[in-house]
N, C-alpha and C positions, 0 to 999 in steps of 0.2 A: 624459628623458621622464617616467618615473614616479618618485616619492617615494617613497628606500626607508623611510624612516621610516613616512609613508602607509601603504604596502604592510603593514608588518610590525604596525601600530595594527590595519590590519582583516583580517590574520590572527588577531590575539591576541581583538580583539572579535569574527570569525564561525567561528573554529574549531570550537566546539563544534556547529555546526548540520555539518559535513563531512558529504558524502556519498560513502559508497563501492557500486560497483555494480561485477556481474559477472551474464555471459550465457554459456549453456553451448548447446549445439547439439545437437541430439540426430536420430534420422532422423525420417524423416515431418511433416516441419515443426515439430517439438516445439521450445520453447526454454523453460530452465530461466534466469530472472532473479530477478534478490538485491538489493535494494538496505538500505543501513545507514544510519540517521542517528545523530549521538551528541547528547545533547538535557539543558538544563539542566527540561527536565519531569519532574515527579513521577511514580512507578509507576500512582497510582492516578488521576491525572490521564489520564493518556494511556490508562487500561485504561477508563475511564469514559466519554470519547471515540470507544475502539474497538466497545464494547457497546453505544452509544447507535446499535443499526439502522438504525432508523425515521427518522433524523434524519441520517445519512452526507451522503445526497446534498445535503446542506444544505453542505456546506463540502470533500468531495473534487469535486475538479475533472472534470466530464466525467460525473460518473455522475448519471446522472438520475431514479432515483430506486432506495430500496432501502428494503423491508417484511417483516418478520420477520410468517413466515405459518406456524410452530410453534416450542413450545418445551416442553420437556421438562428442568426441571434443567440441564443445562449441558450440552442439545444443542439446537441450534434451527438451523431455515431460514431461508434470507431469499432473496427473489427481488430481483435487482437488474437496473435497466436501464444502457446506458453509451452514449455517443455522441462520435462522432471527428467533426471533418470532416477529408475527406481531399482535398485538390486542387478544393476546393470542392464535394465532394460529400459529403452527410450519411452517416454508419453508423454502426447502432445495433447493438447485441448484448445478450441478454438472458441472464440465469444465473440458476439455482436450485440455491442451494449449501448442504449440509450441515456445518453447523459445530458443532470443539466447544470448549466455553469452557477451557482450566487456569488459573485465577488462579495459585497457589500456584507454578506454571510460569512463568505471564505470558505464556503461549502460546494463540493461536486458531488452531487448524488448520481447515480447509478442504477439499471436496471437491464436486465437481459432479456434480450427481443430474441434471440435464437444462437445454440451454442451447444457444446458436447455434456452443458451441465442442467439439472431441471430448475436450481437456483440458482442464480448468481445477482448477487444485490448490494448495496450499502452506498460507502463514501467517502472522499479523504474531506477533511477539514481542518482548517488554518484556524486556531486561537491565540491571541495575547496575551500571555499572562500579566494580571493585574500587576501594576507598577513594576515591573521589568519590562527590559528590552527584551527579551524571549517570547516565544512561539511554542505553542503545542501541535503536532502535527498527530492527528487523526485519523489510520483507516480500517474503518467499519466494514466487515465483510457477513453477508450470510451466503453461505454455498449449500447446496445441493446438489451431489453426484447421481451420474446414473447410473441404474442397476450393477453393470459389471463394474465399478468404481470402488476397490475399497476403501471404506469412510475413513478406517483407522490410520492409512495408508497417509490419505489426502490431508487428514486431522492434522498427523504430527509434520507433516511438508507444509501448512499453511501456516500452520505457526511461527513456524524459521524464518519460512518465506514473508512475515506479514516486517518481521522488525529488520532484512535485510531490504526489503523494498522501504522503509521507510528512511533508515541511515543511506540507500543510496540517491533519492530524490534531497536530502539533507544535505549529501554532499557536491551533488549537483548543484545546488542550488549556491553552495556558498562559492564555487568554483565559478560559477555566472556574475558572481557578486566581484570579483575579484576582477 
């Protein structure tokens, strides 16, 4: 059936994009999701990428749009919109979240000051992997829906959704690089 030769050529050429992901459960509908990608993009590619607000919804899938409406030094807001279809019917959710930049970290934490959700928290972060030229790219999610929000709904859509936002900022980034 399959070509182990095949198989093992396009492990060796798509390993580096691997994605690993983990969902933790918590009560009240809370879920704590992680997803990792390990990435031949540069640090400041992908932080350049990540900072460029105004222009996300330009290339993460599903968010439709996001505007950075203060900034203060290496704190700022950004109100973003996002839209699912779910079974054929449209949902949208809006967030306004307080963010603060760490270069030096390679970390953006996050925090929701008001939104269609009761959590929304975490963070994307940039790592080196020791003696490679590769990057870990990082983002930490804990969400909390409200009441009418089904969990299981959002659970298996955040999941899809955490490793195509991450291969699209990826791809972004090397496309900036270029």
């Amino acid at each position: 059936m399959n070509n182990p030769q095949e198989s093992e050529d396009h492990y060796k050429e798509n390993d580096y994009r691997t994605i690993e992901q983990t969902m933790e459960k918590f009560s009240g509908g809370t879920r704590r999701l992680a997803a990792q990608l390990t990435t031949s993009a540069s640090f400041d590619s992908l932080w350049n990428v990540l900072t460029d607000y105004d222009r996300l919804n330009l290339y993460i899938p599903n968010l439709l749009s996001s505007k950075k409406i203060y900034q203060n030094n290496n704190n700022v807001h950004l109100k973003q919109v996002g839209a699912q279809d779910f079974l054929g019917m449209k949902f949208s959710a809006e967030v306004t979240i307080d963010l603060f930049e760490d270069r030096e970290l390679g970390i953006l934490r996050f925090n929701l000051i008001k939104g269609d959700f009761r959590k929304f928290e975490g963070s994307w972060k940039i790592q080196n992997i020791k003696n490679t030229s590769k990057n870990s790219l990082i983002y930490d999610l804990t969400v909390q829906g409200c009441q009418w929000m089904p969990i299981r709904m959002i659970e298996k859509r955040l999941k899809k959704d955490l490793s195509e936002n991450l291969i699209a900022v990826e791809r972004q980034a090397i496309l900036q690089k270029n």
